[in-house]
N, C-alpha and C positions, 0 to 999 in steps of 0.2 A: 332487791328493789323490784316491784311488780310494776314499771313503769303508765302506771293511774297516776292522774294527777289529784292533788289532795283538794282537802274541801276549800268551796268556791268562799272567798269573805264575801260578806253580804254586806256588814255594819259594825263598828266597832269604835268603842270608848276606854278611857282606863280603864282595866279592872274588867271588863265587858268586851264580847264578841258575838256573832249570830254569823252560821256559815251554811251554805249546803252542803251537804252532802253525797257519799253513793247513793240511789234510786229514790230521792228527793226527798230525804229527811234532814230536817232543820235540827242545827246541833245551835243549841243556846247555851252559850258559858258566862257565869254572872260569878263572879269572882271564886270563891272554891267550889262553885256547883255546876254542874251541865246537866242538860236534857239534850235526849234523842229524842224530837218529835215528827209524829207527819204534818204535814202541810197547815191542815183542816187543825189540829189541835195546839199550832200555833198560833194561827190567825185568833182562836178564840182564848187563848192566855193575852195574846197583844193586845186586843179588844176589851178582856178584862182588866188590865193592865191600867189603859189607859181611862177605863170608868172610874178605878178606884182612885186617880189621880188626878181627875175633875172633880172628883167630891171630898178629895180631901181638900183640894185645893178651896172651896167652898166652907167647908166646915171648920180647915184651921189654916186660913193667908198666914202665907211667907211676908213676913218684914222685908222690906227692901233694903240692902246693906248699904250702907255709906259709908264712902270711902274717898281719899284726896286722890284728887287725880293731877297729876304735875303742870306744871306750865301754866299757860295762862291768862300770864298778866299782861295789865293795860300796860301798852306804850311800848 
């Protein structure tokens, strides 16, 4: 045990986590895959990221799901 404490969690989903790391490299885990990244070439995967996901969002809208929701009724 080299008593270091492990990488800091930053954000996390199912399946999905983003952590720092020793000498601040951003470790990205997206279900069977990781990156070691530096800072600088994370920010610019996030920022890509999130263009290609305003333009899809523009070029093919998500349907809204419907769905029952319980309860409800008058009276």
């Amino acid at each position: 045990m080299s008593g270091r404490p492990g990488p800091l969690l930053l954000a996390s989903a199912p399946g999905y986590r983003v952590e720092l790391g020793e000498g601040g490299v951003v470790l990205v885990h997206a279900g069977p895959v990781s990156f070691r990244l530096a800072r600088d070439a994370c920010e610019a995967l996030t920022t890509t990221l999130a263009r290609a996901m305003v333009r899809l969002a523009r070029v093919c809208p998500k349907r809204p799901v419907l769905e029952v929701l319980p309860g409800g009724g008058e009276g």
